[in-house]
C-alpha positions in Angstrom: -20.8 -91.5 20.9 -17.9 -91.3 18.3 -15.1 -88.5 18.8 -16.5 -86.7 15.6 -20.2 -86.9 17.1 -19.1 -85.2 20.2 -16.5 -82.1 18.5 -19.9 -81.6 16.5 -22.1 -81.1 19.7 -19.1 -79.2 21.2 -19.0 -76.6 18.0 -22.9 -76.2 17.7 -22.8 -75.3 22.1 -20.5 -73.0 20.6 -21.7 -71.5 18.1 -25.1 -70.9 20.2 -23.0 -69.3 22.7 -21.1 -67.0 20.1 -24.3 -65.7 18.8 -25.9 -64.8 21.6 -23.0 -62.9 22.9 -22.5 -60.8 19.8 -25.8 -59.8 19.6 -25.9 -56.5 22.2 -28.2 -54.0 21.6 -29.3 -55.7 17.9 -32.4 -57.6 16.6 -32.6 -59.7 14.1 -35.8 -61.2 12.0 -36.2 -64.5 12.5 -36.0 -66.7 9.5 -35.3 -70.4 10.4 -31.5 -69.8 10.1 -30.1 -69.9 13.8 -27.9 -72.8 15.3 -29.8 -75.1 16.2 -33.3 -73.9 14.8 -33.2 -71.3 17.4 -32.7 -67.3 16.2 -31.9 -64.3 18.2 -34.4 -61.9 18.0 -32.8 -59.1 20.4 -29.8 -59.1 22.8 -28.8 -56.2 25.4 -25.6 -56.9 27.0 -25.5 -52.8 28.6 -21.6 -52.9 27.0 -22.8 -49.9 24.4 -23.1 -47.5 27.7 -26.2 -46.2 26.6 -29.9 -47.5 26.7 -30.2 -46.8 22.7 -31.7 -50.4 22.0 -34.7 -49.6 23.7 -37.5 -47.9 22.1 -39.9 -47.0 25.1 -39.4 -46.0 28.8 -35.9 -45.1 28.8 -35.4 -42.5 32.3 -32.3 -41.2 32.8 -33.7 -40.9 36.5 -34.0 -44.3 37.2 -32.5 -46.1 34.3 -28.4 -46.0 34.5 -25.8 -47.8 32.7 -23.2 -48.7 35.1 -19.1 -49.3 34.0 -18.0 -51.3 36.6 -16.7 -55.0 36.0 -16.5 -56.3 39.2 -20.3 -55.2 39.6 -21.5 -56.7 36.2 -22.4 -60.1 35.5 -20.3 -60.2 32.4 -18.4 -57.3 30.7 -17.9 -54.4 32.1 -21.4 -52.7 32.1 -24.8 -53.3 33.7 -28.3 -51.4 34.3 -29.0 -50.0 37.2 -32.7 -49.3 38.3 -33.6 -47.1 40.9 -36.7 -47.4 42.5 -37.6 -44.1 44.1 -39.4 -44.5 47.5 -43.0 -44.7 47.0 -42.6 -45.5 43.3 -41.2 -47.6 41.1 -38.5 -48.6 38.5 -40.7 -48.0 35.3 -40.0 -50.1 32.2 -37.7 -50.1 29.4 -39.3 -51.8 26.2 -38.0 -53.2 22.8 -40.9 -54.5 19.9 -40.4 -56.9 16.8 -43.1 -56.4 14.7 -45.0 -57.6 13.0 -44.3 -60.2 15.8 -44.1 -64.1 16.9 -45.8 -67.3 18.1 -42.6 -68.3 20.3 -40.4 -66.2 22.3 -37.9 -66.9 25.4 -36.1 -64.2 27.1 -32.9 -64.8 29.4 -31.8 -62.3 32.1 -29.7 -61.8 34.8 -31.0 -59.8 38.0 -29.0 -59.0 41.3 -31.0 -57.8 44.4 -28.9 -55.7 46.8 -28.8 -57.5 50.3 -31.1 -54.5 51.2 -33.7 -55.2 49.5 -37.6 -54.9 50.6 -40.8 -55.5 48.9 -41.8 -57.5 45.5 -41.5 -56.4 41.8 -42.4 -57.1 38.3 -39.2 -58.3 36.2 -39.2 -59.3 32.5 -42.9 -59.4 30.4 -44.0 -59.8 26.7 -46.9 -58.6 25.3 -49.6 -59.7 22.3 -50.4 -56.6 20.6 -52.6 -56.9 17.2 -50.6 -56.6 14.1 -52.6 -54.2 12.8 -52.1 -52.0 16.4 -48.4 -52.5 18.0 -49.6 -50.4 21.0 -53.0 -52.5 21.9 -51.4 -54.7 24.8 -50.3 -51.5 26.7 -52.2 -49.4 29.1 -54.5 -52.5 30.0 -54.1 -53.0 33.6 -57.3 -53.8 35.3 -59.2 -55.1 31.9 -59.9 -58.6 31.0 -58.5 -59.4 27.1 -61.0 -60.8 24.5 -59.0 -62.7 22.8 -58.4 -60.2 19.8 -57.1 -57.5 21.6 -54.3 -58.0 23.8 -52.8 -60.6 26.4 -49.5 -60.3 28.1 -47.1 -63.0 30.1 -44.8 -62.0 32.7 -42.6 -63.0 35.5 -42.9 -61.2 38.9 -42.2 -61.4 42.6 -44.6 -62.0 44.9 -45.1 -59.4 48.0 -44.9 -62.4 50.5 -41.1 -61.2 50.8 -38.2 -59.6 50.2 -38.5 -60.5 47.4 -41.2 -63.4 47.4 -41.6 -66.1 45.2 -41.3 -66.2 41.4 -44.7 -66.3 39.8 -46.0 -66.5 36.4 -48.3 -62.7 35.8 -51.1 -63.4 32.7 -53.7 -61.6 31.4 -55.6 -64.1 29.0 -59.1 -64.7 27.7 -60.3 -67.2 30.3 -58.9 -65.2 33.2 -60.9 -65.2 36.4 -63.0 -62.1 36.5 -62.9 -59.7 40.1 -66.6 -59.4 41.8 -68.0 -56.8 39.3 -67.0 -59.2 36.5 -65.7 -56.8 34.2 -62.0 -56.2 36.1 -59.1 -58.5 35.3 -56.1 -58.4 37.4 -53.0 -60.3 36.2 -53.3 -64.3 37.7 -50.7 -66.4 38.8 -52.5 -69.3 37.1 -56.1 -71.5 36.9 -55.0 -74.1 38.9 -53.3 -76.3 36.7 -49.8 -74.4 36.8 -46.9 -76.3 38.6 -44.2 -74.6 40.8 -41.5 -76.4 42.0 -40.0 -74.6 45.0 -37.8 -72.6 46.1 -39.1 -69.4 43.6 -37.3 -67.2 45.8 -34.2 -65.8 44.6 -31.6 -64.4 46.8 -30.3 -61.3 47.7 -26.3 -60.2 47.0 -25.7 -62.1 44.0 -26.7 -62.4 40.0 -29.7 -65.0 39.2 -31.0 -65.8 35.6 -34.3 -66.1 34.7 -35.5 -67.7 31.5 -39.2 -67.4 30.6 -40.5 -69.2 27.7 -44.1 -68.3 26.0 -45.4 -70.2 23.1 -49.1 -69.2 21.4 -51.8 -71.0 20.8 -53.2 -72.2 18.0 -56.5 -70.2 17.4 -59.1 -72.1 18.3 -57.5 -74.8 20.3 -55.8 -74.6 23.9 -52.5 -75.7 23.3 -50.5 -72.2 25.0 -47.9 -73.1 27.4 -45.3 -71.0 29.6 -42.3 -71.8 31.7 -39.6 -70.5 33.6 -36.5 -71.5 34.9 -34.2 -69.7 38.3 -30.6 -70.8 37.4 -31.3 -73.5 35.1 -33.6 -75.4 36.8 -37.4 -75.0 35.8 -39.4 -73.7 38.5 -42.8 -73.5 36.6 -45.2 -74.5 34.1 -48.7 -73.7 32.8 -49.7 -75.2 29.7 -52.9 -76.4 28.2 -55.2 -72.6 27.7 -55.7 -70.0 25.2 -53.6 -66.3 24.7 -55.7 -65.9 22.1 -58.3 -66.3 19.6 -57.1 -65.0 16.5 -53.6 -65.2 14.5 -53.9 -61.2 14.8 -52.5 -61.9 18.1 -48.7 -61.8 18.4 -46.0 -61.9 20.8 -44.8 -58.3 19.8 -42.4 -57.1 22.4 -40.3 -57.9 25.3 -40.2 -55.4 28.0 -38.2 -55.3 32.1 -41.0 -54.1 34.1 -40.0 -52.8 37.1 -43.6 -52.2 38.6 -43.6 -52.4 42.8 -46.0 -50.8 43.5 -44.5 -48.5 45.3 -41.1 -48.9 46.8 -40.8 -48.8 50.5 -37.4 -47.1 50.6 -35.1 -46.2 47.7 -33.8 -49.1 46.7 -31.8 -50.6 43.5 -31.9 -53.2 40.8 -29.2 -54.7 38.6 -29.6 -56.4 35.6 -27.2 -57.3 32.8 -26.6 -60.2 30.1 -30.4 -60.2 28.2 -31.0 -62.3 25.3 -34.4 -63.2 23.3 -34.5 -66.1 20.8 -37.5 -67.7 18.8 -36.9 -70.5 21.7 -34.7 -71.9 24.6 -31.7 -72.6 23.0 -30.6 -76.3 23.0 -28.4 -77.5 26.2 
């Protein structure tokens, strides 16, 4: 490649870099004009001290902005969850309405070496456009494809923590016995994980999770996720939903255990959503 072909590659890195940094605690519309095709849609770097950004779930009790650089994963300023024993660490949630059809979130998360149990980490939801709120409060129920579907990333129980799974509530879902529950599934068989999904305890991991719509009508949804830069799994080839009134219409770090064995403590730090992965 030509010296000039290379300083343009080298500025455009840049540039994607730049932007995502200075985003903290903003959100911006998407409108086609990011580097590389790609727009920020929300970024929450913690280096405001507050938890401002976030429009839902905010508990001083378990939600705390830490100032400590040698602690955060860049800056000077991270969140700390606690999970109170026999609880959990709640959510904090940001929406962009009226919403999209393509959203990836990148986070960093640091279990202490102490850590027991499994948790829910980073979600979006598909609420109507016409209803912002339809996608929340559905545990347990089994989405129609016009009312709500939601895409997470979570831990298995199977350690401490388990393995990385995808957590989706869509049409097709597999029902429970009385056919009318719907718990959040790990896939329908044709999802690919690529072990390890475990992450470590004592030091910072990022997660990237990537969800792009369906076309109503057809089955062309897909979801991935990568553990430090390397994908770890993929699902593609279903339905979210069934009509356009369905949108990816917030972004929310669920810290769901169901139930904490001991009190114990999350970091996380360095979040950034864009209308898709931003090029490497």
């Amino acid at each position: 490649m030509a010296l000039a072909g290379r300083l343009a590659l080298c500025a455009g890195a840049l540039s994607i870099v730049l932007l995502l940094r200075q985003g903290g605690g903003r959100s911006a519309r998407g409108g086609g004009g990011g580097a590389g095709g790609v727009d920020t849609v929300f970024a929450e770097d913690f280096e405001s001290g507050n938890l401002s950004a976030w429009q839902d779930g905010v508990d001083p009790t378990r939600h705390r902005v830490v100032r400590d650089s040698s602690g955060a994963q860049s800056g000077s300023h991270y969140l700390d969850v606690t999970y109170p024993a026999g609880a959990d660490g709640g959510w904090l949630t940001r929406f962009f309405l009226p919403g999209y059809d393509s959203l990836y979130v990148s986070v960093r998360v640091r279990f202490p070496t102490t850590w027991q149990g499994s948790t829910k980490l980073v979600a979006f939801y598909g609420s109507r456009t016409d209803k912002q709120w339809s996608a929340f409060g559905q545990a347990g129920k089994c989405p129609t494809g016009t009312d709500f579907f939601a895409a997470m990333l979570v831990t298995e129980q199977t350690g401490n923590p388990g393995p990385t799974r995808f957590y989706t509530y869509y049409p097709a879902m597999a029902r429970e016995p009385d056919d009318v529950t719907c718990w959040g599934r790990f896939g329908d068989g044709t999802e690919r994980y690529v072990p390890p999904l475990a992450l470590s305890v004592g030091g910072w991991h990022q997660l990237e999770f990537w969800v792009r719509l369906n076309t109503p009508g057809q089955t062309n949804a897909s979801q991935t996720f990568w553990l430090d830069g390397v994908q770890r799994g993929t699902w593609a080839g279903f339905s979210f939903r069934t009509s356009a009134i369905l949108r990816l219409n917030a972004v929310q770090l669920t810290f769901s255990s169901g139930g904490a064995p001991l009190t114990e403590h999350l970091a996380v730090d360095h979040l950034v959503v864009t209308t898709a992965r931003p090029p490497r």
